[in-house]
N, C-alpha and C positions, 0 to 999 in steps of 0.2 A: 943380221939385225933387221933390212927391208924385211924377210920375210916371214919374219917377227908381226912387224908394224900390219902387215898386207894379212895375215890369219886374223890375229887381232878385230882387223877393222872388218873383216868377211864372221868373226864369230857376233859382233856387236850387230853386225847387218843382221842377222837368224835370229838372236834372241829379242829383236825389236820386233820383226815380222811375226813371232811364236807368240809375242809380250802384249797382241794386239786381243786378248780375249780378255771380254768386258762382262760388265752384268748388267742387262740391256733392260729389265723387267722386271719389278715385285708386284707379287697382288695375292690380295687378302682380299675377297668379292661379300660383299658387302651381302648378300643374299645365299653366299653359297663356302660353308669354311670349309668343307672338304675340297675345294676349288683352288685352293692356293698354292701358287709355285713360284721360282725364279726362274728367269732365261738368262742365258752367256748369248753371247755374238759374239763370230770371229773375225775381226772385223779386217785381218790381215789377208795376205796374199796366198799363203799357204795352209795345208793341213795341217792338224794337230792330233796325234797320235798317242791317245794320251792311256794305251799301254804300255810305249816307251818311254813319255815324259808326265811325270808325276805332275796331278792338279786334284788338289783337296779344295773341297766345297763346304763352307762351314757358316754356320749359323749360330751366334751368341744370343740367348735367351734373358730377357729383361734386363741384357748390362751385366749379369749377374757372374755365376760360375760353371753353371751349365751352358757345356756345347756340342749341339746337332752337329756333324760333321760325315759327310760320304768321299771314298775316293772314285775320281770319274774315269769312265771305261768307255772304251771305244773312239771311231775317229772322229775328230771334231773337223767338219771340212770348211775352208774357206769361204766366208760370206753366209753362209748359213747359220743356225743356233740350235742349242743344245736346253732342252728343258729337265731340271729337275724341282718335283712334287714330292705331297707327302704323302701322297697314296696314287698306287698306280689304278686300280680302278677304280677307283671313284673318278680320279681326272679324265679315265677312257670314257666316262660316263657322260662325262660334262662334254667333253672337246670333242668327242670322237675321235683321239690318238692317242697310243702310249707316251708317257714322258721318255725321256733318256735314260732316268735314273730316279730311284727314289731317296729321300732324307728320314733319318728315324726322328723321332718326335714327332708333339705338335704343336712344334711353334709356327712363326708367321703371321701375328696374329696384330701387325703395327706398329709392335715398338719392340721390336728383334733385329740385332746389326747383323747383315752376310759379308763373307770375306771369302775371296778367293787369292788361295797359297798356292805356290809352285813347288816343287822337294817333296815335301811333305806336309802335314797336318800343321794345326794352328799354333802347337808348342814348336815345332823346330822349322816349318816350312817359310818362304820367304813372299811373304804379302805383294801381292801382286794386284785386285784392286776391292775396292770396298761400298757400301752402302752402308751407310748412317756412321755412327761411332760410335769405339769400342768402352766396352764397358760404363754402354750409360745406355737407361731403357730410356726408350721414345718417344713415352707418351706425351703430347703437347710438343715436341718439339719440329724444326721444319722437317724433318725427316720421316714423320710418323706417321702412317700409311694403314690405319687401321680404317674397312671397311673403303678399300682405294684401291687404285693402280699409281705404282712409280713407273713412270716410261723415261727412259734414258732417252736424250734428245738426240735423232740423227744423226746431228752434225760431230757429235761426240765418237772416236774411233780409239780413242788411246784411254789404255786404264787408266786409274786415280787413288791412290793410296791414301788421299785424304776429302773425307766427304762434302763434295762441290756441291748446294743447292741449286746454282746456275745450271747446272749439267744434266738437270732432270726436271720433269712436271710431272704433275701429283694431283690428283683429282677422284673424287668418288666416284663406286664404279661397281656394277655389281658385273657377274661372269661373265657376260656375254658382250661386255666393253671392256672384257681383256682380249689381248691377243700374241695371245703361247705359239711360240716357232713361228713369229713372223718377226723381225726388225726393220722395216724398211717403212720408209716415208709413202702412203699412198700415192697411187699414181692416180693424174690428170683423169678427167672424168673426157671419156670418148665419145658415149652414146647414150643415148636413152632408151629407159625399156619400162614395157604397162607390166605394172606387178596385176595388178587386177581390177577388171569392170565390177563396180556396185560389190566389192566384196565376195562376189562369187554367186549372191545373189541374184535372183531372180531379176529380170530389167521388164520394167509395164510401160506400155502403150500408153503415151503423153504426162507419163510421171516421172518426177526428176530422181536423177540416179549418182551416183559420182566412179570414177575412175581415179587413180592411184598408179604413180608412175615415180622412178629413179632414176638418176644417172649413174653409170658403169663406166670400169675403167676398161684400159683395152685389154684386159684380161675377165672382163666379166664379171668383175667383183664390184659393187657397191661401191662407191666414191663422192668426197663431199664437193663441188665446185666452189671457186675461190671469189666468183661473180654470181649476180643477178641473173638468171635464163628466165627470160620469157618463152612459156609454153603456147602452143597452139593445138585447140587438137578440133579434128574435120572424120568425117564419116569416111572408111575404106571402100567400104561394101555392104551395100543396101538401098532396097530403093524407096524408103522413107528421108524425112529432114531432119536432120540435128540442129536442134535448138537450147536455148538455156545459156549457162555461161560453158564458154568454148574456150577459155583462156584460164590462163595458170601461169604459178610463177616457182620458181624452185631457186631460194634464198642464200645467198650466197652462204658457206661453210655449212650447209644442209647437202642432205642426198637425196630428198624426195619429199612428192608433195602429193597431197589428196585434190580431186576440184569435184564441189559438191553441185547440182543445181542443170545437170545435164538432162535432155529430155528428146524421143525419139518416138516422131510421128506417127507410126502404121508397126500394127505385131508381124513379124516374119521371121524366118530364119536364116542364119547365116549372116549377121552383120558383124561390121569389125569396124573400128577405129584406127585411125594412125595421129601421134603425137608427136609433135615437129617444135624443133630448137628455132624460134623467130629470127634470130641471127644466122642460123647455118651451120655454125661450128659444130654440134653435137649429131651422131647420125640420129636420126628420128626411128620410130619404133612400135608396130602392126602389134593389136591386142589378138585372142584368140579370140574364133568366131564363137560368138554368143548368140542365144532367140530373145527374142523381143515376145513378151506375150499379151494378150489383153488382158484388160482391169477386171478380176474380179469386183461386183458389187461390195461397198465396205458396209460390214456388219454392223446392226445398230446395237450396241453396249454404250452403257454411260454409268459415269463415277456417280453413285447417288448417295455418299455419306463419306465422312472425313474426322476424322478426330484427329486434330493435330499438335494439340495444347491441354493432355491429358492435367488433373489435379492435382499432379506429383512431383515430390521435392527428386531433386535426379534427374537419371533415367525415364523417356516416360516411356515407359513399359506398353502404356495400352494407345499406345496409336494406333490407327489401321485408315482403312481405303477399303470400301463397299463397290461394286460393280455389278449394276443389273443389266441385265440380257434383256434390252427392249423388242428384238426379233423374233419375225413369227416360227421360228426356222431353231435347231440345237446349233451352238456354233463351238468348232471347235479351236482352242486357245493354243494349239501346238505353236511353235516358234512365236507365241504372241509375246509382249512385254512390256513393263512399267520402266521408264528413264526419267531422266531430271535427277530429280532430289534422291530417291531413291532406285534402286534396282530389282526386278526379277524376272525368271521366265519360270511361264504354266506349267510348264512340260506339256504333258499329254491328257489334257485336262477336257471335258466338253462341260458347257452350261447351258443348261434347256432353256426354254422362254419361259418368261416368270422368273425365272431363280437368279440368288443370287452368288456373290462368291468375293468374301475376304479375307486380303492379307494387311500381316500386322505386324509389326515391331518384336511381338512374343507373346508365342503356342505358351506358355503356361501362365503368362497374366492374364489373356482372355478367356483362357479354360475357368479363372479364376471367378473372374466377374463375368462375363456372360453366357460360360457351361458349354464352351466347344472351343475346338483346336482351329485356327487358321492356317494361311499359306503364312510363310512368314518371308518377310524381304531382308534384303541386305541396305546398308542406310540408314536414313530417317526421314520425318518431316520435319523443315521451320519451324520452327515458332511464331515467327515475323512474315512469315506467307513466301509460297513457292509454285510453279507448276508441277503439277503432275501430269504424266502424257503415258496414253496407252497406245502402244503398236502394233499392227496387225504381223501377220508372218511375212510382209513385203516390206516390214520398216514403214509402213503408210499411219500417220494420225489415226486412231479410232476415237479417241475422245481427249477433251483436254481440258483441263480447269487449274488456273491461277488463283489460288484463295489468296485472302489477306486479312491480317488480325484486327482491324478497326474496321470505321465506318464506309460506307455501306454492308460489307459484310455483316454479318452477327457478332458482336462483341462475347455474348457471354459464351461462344465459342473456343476464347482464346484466355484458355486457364481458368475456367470460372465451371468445371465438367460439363458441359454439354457436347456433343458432337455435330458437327453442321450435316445438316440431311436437307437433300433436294428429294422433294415430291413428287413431281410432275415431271416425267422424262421425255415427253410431249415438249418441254420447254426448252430452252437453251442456257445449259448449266455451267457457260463461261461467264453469265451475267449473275451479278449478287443476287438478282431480284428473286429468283425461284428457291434461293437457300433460305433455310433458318436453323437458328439452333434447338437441339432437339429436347423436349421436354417430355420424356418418358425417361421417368426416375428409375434406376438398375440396382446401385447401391452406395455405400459409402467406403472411401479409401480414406488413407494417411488421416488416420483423426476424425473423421468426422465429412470430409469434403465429398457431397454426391456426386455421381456420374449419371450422366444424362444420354440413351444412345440406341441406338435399334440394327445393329451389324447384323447382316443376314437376313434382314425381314424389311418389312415396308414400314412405311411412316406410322410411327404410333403419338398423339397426340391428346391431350384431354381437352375436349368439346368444352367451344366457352358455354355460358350461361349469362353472364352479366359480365359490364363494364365498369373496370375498378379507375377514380383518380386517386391516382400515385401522389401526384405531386403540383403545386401551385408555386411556379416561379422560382422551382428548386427550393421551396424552402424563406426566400425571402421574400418579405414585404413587396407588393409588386408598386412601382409608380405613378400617378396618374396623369394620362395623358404620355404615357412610357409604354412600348411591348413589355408583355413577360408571357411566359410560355405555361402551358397546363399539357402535364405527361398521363397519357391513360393508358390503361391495359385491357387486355380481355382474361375473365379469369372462371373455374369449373366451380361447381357445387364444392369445392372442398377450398376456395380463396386460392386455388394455385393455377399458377401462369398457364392459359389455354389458347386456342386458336378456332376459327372455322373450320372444318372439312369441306362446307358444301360451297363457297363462293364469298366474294370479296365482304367486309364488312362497313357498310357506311354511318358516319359519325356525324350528329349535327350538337354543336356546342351553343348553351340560349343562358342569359340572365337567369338565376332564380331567386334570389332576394340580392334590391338593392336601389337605389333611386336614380343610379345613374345609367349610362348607357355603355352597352359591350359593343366593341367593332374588334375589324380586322377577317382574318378566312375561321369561319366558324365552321365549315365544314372539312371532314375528311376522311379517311378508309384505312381500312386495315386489311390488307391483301392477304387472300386465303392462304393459311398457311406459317401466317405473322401472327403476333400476341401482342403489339401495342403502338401507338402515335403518339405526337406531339404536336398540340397545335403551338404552333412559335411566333405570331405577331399578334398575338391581340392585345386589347390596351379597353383601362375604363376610365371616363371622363370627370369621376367624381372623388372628391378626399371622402370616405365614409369609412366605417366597420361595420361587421354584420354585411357583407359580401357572401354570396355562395353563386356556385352555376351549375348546371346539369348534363350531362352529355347523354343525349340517346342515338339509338341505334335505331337503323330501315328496319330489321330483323323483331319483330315483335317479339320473337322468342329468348331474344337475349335482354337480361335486363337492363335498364339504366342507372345510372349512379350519378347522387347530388354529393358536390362537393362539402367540406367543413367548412365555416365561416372566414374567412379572412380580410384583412386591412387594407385599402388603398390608400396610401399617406403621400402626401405633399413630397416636391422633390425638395431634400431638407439643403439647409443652408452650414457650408461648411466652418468648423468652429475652432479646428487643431492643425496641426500639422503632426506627423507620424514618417520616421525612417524604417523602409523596411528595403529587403534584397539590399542588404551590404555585401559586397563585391563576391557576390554568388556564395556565400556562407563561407567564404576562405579569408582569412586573417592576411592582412597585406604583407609584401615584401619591402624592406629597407628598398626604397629608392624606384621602386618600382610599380606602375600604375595602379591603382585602385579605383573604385566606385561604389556611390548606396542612392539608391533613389529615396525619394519625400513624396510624399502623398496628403492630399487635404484630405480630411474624414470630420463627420458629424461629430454628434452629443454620444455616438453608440458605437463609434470607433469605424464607424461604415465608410468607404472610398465614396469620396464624391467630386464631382466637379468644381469649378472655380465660375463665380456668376461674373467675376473679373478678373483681370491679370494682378497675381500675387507674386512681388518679387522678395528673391530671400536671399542670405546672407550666411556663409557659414563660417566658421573659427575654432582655432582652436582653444578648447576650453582648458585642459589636463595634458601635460607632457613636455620634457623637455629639451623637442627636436621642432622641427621649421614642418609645417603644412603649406603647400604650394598647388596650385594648380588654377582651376576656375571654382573661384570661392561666391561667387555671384553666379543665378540665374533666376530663370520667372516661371512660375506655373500658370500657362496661360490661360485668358477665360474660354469655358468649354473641353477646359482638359482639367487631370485631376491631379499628375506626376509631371514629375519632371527629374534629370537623374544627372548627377553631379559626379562626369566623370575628368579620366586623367589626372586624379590627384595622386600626390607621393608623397610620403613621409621619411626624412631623412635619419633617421633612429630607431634603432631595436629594442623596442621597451614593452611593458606589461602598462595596462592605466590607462592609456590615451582616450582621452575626452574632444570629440565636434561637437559643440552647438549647433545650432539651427533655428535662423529666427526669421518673421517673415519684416518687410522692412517698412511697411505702411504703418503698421499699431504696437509692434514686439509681442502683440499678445498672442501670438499663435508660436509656440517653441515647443522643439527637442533634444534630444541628445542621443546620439549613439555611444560606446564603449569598445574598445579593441583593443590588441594587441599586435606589433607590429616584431615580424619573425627578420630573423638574420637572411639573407640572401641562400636558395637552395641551390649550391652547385654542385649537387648528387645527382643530376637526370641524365642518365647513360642508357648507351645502345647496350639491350642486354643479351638479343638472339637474331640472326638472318638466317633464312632455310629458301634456299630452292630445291624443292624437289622433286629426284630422282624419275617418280613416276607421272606428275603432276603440274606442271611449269604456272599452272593457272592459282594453284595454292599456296607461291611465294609472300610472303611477309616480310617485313620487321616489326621487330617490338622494343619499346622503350621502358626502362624501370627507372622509379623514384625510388631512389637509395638515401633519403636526405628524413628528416623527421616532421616535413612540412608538407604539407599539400600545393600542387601548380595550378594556376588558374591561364589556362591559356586562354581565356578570354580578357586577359591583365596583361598577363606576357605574351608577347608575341613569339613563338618560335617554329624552324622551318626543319622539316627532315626533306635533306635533295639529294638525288644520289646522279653521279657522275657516270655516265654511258660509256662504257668502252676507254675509262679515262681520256676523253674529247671532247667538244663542243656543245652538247646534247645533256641537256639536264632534266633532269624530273623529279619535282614536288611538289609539296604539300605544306599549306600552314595550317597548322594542329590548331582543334577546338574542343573546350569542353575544360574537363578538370581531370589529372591525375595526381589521388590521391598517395599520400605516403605511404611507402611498401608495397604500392598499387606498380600496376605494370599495363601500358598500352601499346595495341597494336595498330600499325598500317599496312593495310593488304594490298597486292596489286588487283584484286576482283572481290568486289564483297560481295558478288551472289555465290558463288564456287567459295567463295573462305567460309561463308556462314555457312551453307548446306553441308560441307565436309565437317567443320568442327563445332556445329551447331549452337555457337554465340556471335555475334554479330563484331567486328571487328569494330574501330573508335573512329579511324579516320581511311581512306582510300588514298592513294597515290598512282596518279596519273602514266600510262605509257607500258612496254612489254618489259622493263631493266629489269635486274637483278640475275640475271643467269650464273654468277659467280664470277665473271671479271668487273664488274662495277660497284666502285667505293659508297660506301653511306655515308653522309656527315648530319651531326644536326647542329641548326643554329640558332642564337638568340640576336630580336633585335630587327631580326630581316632573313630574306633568301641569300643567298651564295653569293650574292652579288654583295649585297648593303649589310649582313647580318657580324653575326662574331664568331666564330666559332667556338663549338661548346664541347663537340666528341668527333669522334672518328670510325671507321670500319675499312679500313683499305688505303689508300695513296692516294693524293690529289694526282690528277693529269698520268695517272698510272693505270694500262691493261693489266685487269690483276688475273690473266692466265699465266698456269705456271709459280707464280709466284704463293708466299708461305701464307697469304689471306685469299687466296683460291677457292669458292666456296660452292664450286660448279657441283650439282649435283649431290649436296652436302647442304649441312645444317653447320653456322656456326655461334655456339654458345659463349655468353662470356663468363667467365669463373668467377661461383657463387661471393670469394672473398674480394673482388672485385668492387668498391662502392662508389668511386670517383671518376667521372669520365677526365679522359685522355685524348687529346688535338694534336697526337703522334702516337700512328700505328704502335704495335705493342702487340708482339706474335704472343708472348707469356702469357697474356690476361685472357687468352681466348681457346676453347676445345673446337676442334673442327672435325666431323668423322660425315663418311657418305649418310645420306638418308632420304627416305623415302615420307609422304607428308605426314604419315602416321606419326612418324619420331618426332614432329616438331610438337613444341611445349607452349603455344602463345598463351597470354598472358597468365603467364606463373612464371615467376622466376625466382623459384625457392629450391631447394633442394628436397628430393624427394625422402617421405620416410620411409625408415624400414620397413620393412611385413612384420607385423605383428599375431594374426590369425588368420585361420580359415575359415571362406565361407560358402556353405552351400549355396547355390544359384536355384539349382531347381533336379528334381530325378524324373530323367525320363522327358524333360523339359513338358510336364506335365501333365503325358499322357501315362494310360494304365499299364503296372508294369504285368507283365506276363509270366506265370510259375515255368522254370527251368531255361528262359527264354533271354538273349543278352539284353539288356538294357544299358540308359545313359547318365551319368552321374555329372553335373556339371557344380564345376566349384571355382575359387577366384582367390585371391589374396588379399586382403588389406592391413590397413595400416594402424595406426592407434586412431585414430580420428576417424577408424571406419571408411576410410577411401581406399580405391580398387589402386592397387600397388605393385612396382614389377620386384 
């Protein structure tokens, strides 16, 4: 009987040690589906020989009745792991190794359970451990691993026959952040080492360069540190100075870091660097010897044309960037290139002096309108103004220009067809002053809208002749003893917008019928190149009609122009009172702040001022709920409004009547009309994306699910998001209004979110969060602190690594049938899959339509095609509505 008990307990010892193979690994790579495999680890003390002892590997395919299943061969040794894929080379392709074994199918694809059996196969063998659960597909749930890695946690050694969430993390992940036939926790970072000076790059005599360094484990492999290192880095060998920034930091659960701004006195060769751990701990680490060379002289090129804000609904098609070669010398473009906003490189390009050379948005809408093919770039340009920066082949500035869509810039630049052209490349074209927009008519697009532009060629302009007034006071009645402004232009033999070629234009402005007297700056110019002024303070001392003035010019040959007759009237006396801007055109909330300002105005409805303090009185006239707030205030003298805010209505009704009466005579009254909505508590977190390739492109976005419009400038509300679930908070209180159905974003950078998705996002949110372990919340009312909360994206006081709202390198959407926020997480309501910043959707949160047709794009993208010769056929999908569709 003991020797009974003592086999017994020696067969239970064996089948535990044998019982210890796991499944360490799924991945489904987000960038690569032939990339997909699972790993085993054995995590026991012995071999498995699993010629002797039977182990089936199986895969159930959407829950359903189909199962992938292989039996495994070969020894499976202690402490090591076994990979099986679904293609052997393709995965040789990827990894550089064969798997262990291949799987028929092709599933794997996220919401696939794997089971590993002992005996036999999934009908009679005996389950030994699992990933996800059986006969249920994955999608949406914690398990579901599409476009990710599942990494079994370390600490975990013993299978599981029932699917533990706790036991694994899960995060997007394309192939190259997997890791087939490894199971082990990295090791400690030991040393440090220069991956490379200035990129490989060439390093110049007193220009700044940068250097790029890691820490390695003691095995040589890449490794993240769990701390802060402060870098140092110092000249090895050479006998110039290092100067610039010398220090660097390499960020705790990071493995390396760039430091830009380094610079190195004298060209020689043979210099080297060494970068040192400021504590000590890390061994430090000698770059390879690199030369130092002198500065080539930088070539003179300059950006001298810009269309950025073509006249088209869409796409705009006809962007482009002009480049003239101001050198006396041909220069060659090889490794030169555009950054910022958009991207390219020349190739192997030369541009003679004189000439010029543009790239464009698209070779076949400039082929269209202006009858040649461009370079074409990758990008775009703002709309809302950006740098452009051209580099030479040393990474050195060549030229550089910041436009922007308003003033001083050229307005009619921005969507109005003209393109902005700098003339004078003699001048300095980071200043507005030398631009204008171009007035050489090309043709007409979408309807009717001109384009205005000279790509390729030098400034084309039509020569003024005479000076045209535009405008007296914009149109209204100007007042006397008041400025009002007179706008003039310069205009050609044909009444259309012109300029000087030859030199600046001067304007002297004089009375021409009137009895009173003109003051203020009567003189001013019109700098060559421009087409119009404003004089902006003058003022006439008399009430008359029958007013006119004359503007001549220095230039005898340009003519002058006398203005039409107009009125200088008395400053009038105010007669009414008038409600206008009611609480930003949105209809109030039950209980909830509103506002509308009152204005005095004349006999003509005109705003005017108050000759004395007017105080007024407001009430409710219609409706049968309570009006409360400040019902009293004063329009005081020398002002003309006054705005009557924090008021609330406690009822949801249609009809509601305020009077408004002033309180000295009653005779000055109005009335506004409203409607007063139910409270909207549909404003939900509808998307968060950090992305994959991009960390600079991270968002949220909020969607009105409710049938009312938000005024956040009524409501107060705060989106703050929780750092690391810890002490450290970051946000924002939202302004503006979103609209019902409407959906708004906050980005962590609005120059990088508008240049990538070329709309400007609503609001900013302060700090680096959002990596995928920190919560969003929004609230009404106040911040985190004072507010209420309204929705949620994650855990209070919770790191959401690992966990089933993990959004590391992932986009998470919330589901379309979703309309009500929730102030408790809720895995169901939300789709979460790896992605890169392309796949984020901001502000749309509708579901996308079908494909309905095809459509041509363009053959040959514009150019000629050639008999027997391949060409290109480009086409796209959309939808019913005519939008590009996947």
């Amino acid at each position: 009987m003991k020797k009974i008990v003592i086999l017994s307990a020696l067969f239970f010892v064996s089948f535990l040690i044998k019982g210890q193979i796991i499944i360490s690994e799924v991945a489904d790579p987000a960038d690569e589906s032939s990339g997909k495999f699972v790993e085993l680890f054995n995590a026991g003390t012995s071999d498995v020989d699993f010629d002797t002892d039977v182990y089936f590997f199986v895969r159930q395919v959407n829950g359903g009745t189909t199962f992938n299943e292989v039996q495994l061969t070969g020894l499976f040794t202690a402490g090591e792991t076994y990979v099986i894929a679904n293609d052997s080379t393709n995965f040789f392709n990827l990894y550089g190794f064969y798997p262990n074994i291949t799987i028929s199918g092709n599933g794997g694809n996220g919401d696939d359970t794997y089971y590993l059996y002992s005996g036999a196969d999934h009908l009679t063998g005996t389950l030994v451990d699992i990933y996800g659960e059986p006969d249920l597909d994955g999608t949406g749930t914690a398990w579901d691993y599409t476009d990710s890695k599942a990494q079994r946690n370390f600490d975990i050694v013993l299978p599981n026959t029932t699917w533990t969430a706790s036991e694994w993390t899960i995060s997007g992940a394309n192939y190259l952040e997997t890791t087939p036939g490894m199971h082990s926790p990295p090791l400690v970072a030991k040393k440090l080492s220069v991956v490379a000076v200035n990129s490989g790059n060439p390093v110049l005599e007193n220009y700044p360069f940068e250097i790029s360094f890691q820490t390695l484990d003691s095995l040589g492999n890449p490794t993240e540190t769990d701390i802060d290192i402060n870098i140092s880095i110092a000249l090895n060998t050479g006998s110039g100075s290092l100067t610039g920034v010398t220090s660097g930091i390499i960020n705790a659960n990071s493995s390396g870091n760039i430091v830009y701004g380094l610079e190195y006195s004298m060209a020689e060769t043979g210099v080297s660097l060494i970068v040192s751990d400021n504590s000590g701990v890390l061994e430090a680490d000698t770059s390879d010897l690199f030369d130092v060379i002198s500065a080539p002289p930088l070539v003179n090129l300059v950006i001298t044309e810009i269309m950025y804000n073509p006249p088209e609904t869409g796409t705009d098609s006809l962007e482009y960037i002009e480049i003239y070669n101001n050198d006396v010398n041909p220069v060659s473009l090889l490794n030169f290139s555009l950054s910022e906003g958009l991207s390219f490189d020349f190739g192997d390009t030369t541009i003679n002096p004189g000439e010029y050379i543009v790239v464009a948005e698209r070779a076949s809408a400039m082929q269209t309108m202006f009858g040649f093919s461009p370079f074409v770039w990758s990008g775009g340009l703002s709309n809302s103004g950006e740098a452009i920066v051209l580099l030479d082949n040393y990474a050195r500035i060549v030229d550089s220009v910041f436009y922007e869509n308003n003033t001083p810039w050229p307005v009619d630049a921005n969507g109005n067809g003209a393109s902005l052209e700098f003339c004078d490349p003699s001048m300095d074209n980071s200043l507005p002053d030398g631009w204008s927009a171009s007035l050489f008519f090309v043709d007409t697009i979408n309807g009717g809208f001109p384009v205005y532009g000279t790509p390729g060629s030098s400034c084309s302009f039509p020569e003024a002749t005479a000076v045209n007034i535009t405008s007296i006071n914009g149109g209204t009645l100007p007042l006397v003893n008041n400025a009002f402004t007179i706008d003039v232009e310069l205009i050609d033999d044909l009444n259309s917008p012109a300029v000087s070629s030859t030199g600046d234009v001067g304007l002297t402005l004089t009375l021409y019928t009137g009895n009173g007297s003109l003051s203020g700056t009567l003189n001013g110019t019109i700098a060559m190149g421009s087409s119009s002024y404003s004089f902006t303070d003058i003022s006439y001392d008399l009430v008359e009609t029958g007013v006119s003035v004359i503007v001549e010019t220095d230039d005898l040959q340009i003519e002058a122009d006398t203005s039409e007759f107009f009125e200088v009237i008395v400053i009038p006396n105010p007669s009414d009172i008038m409600v206008s801007n009611f609480n930003g055109g949105v209809d109030p909330v039950v209980n909830d702040n509103f506002y509308f300002e009152v204005s005095l105005v004349d006999d003509l409805e005109n705003v005017v001022n108050a000759l004395s303090d007017v105080p007024l009185t407001i009430n409710l006239a219609s409706g049968t709920g309570n009006l409360s707030g400040t019902l009293k205030d004063t329009i005081y003298a020398g002002s003309s409004t006054v705005v009557f805010e924090n008021l609330t209505y406690n009822l949801a009704e249609t009809g509601v009547e305020i009077a408004i009466e002033d309180d000295q005579t009653g005779s000055m009254q109005d009335t506004v009309y409203f409607s007063v909505n139910e409270q909207n508590n549909q404003l939900l977190i509808s998307e968060i994306i950090d992305p994959a390739d991009d960390f600079n492109l991270r968002f949220i976005e909020l969607f009105n699910a409710g049938s009312t419009d938000i005024s956040f400038d009524n409501d107060i509300y705060y989106v703050s998001r929780q750092v690391n679930g810890g002490t450290t908070w970051e946000e924002v209180q939202l302004s503006g209004i979103i609209q019902s159905g409407e959906a708004y974003v906050i980005a962590n950078n609005t120059a990088d979110f508008t240049s990538f998705y070329g709309f400007s996002n609503d609001a900013e949110i302060g700090g680096s969060g959002g990596n995928g372990d920190d919560a969003y919340f929004l609230y009404k009312g106040g911040d985190h602190q004072s507010g209420t909360l309204i929705d949620i994206y994650g855990e209070l006081d919770i790191n959401g690594s690992g966990t089933d709202w993990d959004y590391l390198d992932s986009r998470a959407r919330r589901n379309y049938d979703v309309v009500n926020p929730n102030t408790t997480w809720t895995q169901s309501e939300w789709t979460i899959t790896g992605a890169d910043a392309i796949d984020g959707t901001p502000g749309s949160h509708t579901p996308p339509l079908e494909p309905k047709k095809i459509s041509v794009v363009s053959v040959n993208y514009g150019n000629d095609v050639l008999a027997n010769y391949p060409f290109d056929l480009e086409i796209q999908l959309l939808d019913s509505l005519g939008n590009i569709t996947l």
